[in-house]
TORKOL-4160 file (C-alpha; in steps of 0.2 Angstrom, whole numbers, padded with zeros to 4 digits, m for minus):
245
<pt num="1" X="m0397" Y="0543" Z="0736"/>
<pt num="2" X="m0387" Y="0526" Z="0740"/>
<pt num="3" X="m0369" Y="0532" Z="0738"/>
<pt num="4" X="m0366" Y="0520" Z="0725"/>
<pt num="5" X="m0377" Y="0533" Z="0716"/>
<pt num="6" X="m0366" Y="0549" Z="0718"/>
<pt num="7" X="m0354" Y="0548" Z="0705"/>
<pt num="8" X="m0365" Y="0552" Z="0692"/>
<pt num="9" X="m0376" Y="0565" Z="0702"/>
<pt num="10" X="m0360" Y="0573" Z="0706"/>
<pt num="11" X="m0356" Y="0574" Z="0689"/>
<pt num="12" X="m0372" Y="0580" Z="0683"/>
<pt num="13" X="m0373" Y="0591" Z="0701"/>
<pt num="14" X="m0354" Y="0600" Z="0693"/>
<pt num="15" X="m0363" Y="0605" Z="0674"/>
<pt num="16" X="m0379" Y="0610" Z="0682"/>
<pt num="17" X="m0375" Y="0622" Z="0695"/>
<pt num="18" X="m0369" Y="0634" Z="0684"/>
<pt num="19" X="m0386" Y="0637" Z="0672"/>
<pt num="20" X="m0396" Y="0636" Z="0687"/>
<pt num="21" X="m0407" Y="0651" Z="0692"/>
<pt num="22" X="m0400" Y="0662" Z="0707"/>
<pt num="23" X="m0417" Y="0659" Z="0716"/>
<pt num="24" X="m0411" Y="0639" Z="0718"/>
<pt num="25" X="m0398" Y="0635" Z="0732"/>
<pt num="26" X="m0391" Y="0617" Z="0729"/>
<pt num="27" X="m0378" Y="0608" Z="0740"/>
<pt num="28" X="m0372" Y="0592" Z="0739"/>
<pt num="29" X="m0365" Y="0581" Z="0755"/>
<pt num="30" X="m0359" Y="0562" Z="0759"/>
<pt num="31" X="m0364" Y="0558" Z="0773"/>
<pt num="32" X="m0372" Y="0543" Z="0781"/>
<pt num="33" X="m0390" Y="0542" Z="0789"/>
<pt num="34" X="m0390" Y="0544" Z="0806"/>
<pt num="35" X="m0396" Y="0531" Z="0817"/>
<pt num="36" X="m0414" Y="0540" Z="0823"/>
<pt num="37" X="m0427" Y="0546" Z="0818"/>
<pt num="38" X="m0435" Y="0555" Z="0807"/>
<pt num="39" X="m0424" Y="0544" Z="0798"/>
<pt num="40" X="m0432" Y="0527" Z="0793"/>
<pt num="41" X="m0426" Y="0513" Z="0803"/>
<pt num="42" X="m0419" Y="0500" Z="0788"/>
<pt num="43" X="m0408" Y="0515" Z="0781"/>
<pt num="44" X="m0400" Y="0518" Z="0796"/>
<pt num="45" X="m0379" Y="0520" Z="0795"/>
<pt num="46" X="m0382" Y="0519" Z="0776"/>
<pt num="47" X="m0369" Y="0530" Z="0766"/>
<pt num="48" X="m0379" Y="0542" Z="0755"/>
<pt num="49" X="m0377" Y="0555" Z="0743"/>
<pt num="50" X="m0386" Y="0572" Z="0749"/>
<pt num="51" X="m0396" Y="0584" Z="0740"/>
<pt num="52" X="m0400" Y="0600" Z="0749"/>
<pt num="53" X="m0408" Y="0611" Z="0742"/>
<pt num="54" X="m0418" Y="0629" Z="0746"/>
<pt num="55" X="m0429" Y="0640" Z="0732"/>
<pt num="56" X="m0433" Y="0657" Z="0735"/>
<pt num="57" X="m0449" Y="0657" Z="0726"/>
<pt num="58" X="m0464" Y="0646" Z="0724"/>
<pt num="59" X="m0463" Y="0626" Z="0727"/>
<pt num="60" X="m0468" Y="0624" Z="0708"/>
<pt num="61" X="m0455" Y="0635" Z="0701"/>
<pt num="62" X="m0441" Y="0627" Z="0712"/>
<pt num="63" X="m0448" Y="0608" Z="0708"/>
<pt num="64" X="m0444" Y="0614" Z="0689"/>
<pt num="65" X="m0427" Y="0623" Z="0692"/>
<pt num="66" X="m0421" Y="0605" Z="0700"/>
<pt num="67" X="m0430" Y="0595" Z="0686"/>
<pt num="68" X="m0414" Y="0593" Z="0676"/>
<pt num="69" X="m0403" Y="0590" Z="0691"/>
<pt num="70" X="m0415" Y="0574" Z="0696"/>
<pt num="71" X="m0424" Y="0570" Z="0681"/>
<pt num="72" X="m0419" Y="0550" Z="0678"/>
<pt num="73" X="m0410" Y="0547" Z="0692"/>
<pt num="74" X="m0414" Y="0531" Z="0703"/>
<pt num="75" X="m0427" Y="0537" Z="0716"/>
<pt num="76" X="m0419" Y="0544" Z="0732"/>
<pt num="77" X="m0423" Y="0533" Z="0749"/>
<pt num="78" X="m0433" Y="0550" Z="0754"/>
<pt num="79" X="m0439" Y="0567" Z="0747"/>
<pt num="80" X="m0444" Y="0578" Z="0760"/>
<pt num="81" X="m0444" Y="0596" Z="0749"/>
<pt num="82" X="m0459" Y="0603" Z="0754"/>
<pt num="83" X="m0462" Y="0622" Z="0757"/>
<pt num="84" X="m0458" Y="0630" Z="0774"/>
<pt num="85" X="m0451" Y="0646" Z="0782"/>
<pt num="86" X="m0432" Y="0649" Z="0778"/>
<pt num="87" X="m0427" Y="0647" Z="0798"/>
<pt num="88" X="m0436" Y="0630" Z="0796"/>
<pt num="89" X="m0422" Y="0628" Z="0784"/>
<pt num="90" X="m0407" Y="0636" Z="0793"/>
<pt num="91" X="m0413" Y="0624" Z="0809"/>
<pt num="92" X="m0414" Y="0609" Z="0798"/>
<pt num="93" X="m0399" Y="0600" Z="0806"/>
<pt num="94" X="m0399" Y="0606" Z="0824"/>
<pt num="95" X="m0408" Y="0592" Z="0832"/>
<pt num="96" X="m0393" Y="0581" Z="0825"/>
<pt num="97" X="m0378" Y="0590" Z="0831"/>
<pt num="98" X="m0380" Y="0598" Z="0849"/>
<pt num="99" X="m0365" Y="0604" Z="0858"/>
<pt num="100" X="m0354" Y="0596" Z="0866"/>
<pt num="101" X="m0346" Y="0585" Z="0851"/>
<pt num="102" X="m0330" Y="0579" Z="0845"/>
<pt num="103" X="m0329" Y="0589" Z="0831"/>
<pt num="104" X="m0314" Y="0591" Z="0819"/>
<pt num="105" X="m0316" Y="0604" Z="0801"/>
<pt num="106" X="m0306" Y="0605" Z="0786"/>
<pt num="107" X="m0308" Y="0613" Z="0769"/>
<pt num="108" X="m0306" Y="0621" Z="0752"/>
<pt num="109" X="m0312" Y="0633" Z="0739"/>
<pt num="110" X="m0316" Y="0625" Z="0725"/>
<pt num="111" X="m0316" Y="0627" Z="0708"/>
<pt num="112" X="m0319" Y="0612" Z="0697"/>
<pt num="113" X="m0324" Y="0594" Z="0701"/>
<pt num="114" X="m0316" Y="0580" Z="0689"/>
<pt num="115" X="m0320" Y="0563" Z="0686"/>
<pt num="116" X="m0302" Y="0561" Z="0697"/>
<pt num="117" X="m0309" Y="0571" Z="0713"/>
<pt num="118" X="m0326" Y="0562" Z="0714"/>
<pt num="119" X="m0318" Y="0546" Z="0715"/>
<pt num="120" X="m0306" Y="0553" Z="0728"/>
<pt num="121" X="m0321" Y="0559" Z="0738"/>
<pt num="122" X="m0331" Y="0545" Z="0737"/>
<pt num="123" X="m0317" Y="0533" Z="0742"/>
<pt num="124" X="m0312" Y="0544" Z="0758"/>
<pt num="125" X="m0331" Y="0543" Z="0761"/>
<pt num="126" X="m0333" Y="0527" Z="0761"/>
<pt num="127" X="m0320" Y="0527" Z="0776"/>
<pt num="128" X="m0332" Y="0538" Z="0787"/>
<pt num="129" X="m0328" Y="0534" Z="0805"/>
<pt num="130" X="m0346" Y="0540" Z="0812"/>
<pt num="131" X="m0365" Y="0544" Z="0807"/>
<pt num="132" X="m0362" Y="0560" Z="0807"/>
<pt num="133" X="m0346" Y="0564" Z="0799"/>
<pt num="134" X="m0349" Y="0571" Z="0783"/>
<pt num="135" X="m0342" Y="0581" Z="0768"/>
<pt num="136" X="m0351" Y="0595" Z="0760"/>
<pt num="137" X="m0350" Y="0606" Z="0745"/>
<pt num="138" X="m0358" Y="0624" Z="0746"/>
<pt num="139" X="m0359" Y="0633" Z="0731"/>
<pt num="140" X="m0351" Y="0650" Z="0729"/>
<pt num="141" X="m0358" Y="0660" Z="0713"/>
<pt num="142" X="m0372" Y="0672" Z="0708"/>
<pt num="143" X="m0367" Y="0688" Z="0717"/>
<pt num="144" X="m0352" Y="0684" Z="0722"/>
<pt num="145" X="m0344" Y="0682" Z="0708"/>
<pt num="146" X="m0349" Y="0699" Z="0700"/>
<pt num="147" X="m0337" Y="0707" Z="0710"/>
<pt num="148" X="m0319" Y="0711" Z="0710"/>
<pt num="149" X="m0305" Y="0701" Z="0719"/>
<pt num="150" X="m0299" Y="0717" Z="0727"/>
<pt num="151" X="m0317" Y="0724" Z="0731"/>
<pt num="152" X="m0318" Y="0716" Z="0750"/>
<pt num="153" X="m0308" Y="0707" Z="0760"/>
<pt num="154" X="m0312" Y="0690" Z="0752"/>
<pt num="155" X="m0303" Y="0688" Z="0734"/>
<pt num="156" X="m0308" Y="0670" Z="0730"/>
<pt num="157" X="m0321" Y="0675" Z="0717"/>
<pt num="158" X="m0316" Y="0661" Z="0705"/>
<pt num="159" X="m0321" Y="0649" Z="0717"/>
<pt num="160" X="m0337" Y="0637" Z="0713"/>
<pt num="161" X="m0340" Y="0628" Z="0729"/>
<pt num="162" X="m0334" Y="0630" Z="0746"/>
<pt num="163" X="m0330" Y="0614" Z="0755"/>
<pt num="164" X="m0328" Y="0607" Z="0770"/>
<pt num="165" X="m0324" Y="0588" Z="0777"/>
<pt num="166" X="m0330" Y="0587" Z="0795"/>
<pt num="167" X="m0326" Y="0573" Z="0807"/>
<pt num="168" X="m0342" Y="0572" Z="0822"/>
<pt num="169" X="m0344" Y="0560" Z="0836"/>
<pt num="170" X="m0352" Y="0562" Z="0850"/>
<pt num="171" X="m0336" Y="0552" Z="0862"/>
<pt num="172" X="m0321" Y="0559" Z="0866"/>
<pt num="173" X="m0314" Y="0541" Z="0866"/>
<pt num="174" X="m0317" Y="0544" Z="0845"/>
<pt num="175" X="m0307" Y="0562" Z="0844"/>
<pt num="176" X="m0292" Y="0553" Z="0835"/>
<pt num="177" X="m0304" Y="0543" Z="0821"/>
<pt num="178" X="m0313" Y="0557" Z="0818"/>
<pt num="179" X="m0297" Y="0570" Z="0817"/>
<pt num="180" X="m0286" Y="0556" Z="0806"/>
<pt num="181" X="m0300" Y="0553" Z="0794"/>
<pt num="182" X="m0306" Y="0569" Z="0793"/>
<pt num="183" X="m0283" Y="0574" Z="0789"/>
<pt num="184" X="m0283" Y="0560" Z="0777"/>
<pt num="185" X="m0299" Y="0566" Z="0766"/>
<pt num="186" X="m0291" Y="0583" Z="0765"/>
<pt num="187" X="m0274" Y="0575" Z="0759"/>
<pt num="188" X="m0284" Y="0566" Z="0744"/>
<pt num="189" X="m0295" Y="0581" Z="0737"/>
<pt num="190" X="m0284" Y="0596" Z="0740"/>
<pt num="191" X="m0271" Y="0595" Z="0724"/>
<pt num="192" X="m0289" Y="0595" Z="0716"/>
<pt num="193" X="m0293" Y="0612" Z="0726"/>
<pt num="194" X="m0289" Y="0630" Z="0727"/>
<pt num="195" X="m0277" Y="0637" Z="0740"/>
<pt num="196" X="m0288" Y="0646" Z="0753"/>
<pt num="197" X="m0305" Y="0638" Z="0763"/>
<pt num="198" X="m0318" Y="0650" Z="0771"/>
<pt num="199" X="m0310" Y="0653" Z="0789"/>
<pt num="200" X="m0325" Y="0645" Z="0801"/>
<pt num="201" X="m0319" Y="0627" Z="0792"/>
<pt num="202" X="m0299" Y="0628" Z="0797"/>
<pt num="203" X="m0294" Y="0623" Z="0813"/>
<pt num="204" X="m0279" Y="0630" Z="0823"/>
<pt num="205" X="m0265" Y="0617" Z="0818"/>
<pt num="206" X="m0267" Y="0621" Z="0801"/>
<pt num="207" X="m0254" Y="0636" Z="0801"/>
<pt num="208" X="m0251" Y="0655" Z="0792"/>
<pt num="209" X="m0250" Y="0648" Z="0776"/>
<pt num="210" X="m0269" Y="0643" Z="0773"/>
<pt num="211" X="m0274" Y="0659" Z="0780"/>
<pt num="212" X="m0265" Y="0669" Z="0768"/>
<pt num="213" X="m0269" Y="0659" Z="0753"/>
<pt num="214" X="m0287" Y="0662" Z="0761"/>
<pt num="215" X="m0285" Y="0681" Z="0757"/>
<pt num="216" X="m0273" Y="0680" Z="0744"/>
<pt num="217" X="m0265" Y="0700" Z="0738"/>
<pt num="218" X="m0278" Y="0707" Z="0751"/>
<pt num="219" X="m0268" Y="0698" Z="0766"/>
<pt num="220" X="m0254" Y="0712" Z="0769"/>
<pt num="221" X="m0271" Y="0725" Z="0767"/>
<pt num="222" X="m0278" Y="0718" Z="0780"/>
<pt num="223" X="m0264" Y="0717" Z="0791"/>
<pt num="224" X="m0261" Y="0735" Z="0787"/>
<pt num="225" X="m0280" Y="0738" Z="0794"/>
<pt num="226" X="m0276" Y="0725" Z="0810"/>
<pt num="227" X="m0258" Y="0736" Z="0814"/>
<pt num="228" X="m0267" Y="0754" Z="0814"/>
<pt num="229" X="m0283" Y="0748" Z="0824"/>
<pt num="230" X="m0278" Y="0733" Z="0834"/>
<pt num="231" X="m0259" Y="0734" Z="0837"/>
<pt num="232" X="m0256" Y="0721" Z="0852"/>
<pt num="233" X="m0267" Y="0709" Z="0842"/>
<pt num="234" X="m0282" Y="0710" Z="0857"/>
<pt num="235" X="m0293" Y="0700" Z="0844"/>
<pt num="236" X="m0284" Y="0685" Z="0844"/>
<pt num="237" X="m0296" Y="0670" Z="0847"/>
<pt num="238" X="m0299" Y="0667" Z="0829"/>
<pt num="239" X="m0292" Y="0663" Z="0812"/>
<pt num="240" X="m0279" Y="0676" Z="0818"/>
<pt num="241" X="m0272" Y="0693" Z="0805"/>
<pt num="242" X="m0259" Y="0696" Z="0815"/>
<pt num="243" X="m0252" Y="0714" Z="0813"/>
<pt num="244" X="m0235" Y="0711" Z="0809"/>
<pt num="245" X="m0242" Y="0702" Z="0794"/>
């Protein structure tokens, strides 16, 4: 949908997730439409609001469970929900982001969305510095929530969606842009967020402290596993548990 749309999906998007069936997966993104195809040529660079969605079932029953999500809204500049085979799915985006590009991630758990944080997302992404920059919200729930902080390493059970901002250009000569817009978004939505983020959308800059609040009370567990089994911290090139804690 044109962005000037997505307020009022997102709001219907953050009171429908919750009574949807586990079979539906449903995220939401801003984004802009990139400048090739499949993409229709008179949309290209458009800011949009972004409905992706996946059913585990047969196309009629998924076409219902996002019926309420959908129903009256302004028609979409293109619906391409169709069946196909779940790597079709997972592959969806490949074509669109090979390696090779300036890429710079932040993000949050999530936990609610308020009238106050859609306006803060959709006035950072407004200031999008490339095509295919983007923020997206995943949802965390079914499952997940039906078991205990303390059960696995993870404790961020309360969390609704996982997000993350991502700043993507294919020139180096845009590394900055895409890194300063993709800071300042972050600034604007976190005080709306949780403490922690899912650990593939930090970067390294970003310091112990967002790590930690990733693992909450399970952090000095997990520290107490990396001291016994991998003392001299071998395993290091990562969002790093280090064994001192």
């Amino acid at each position: 949908w044109e962005q000037k749309d997505a307020r009022t999906f997102m709001q219907r998007y953050r009171t429908f997730l919750p009574e949807a069936p586990e079979e539906l997966g449903a995220f939401v993104g801003l984004n802009k439409i990139p400048s090739s195809a499949p993409f229709p040529q008179e949309i290209w660079g458009k800011h949009i609001c972004l409905l992706m969605s996946c059913y585990n079932g047969p196309e009629s029953e998924g076409r219902k469970a996002l019926e309420p999500l959908i129903k009256g809204l302004p028609e979409p500049f293109f619906n391409w929900m169709s069946t196909m085979p779940y790597p079709a799915v997972q592959s969806m985006f490949d074509g669109l982001y090979p390696k090779g590009m300036q890429w710079y991630w932040r993000g949050d758990f999530v936990k609610t969305l308020p009238d106050a944080a859609i306006d803060a997302h959709l006035a950072q992404a407004a200031q999008s510095p490339s095509e295919l920059s983007l923020m997206h919200l995943y949802p965390i729930d079914g499952a997940v929530h039906r078991m205990g902080k303390g059960d696995t390493a993870w404790n961020c059970r309360d969390a609704t969606w996982s997000m993350v901002i991502a700043g993507i250009d294919p020139d180096p000569a845009k590394r900055v842009a895409v890194t300063q817009w993709t800071k300042a978004y972050w600034d604007a939505v976190h005080p709306f967020d949780l403490g922690g983020a899912y650990p593939n959308f930090m970067m390294d800059d970003e310091g112990d402290g967002r790590l930690k609040a990733t693992y909450g009370d399970n952090y000095a567990r997990l520290a107490t596993v990396k001291k016994k089994y991998d003392p001299a911290n071998l395993f290091r090139v990562n969002q790093n548990i280090r064994p001192d804690g």
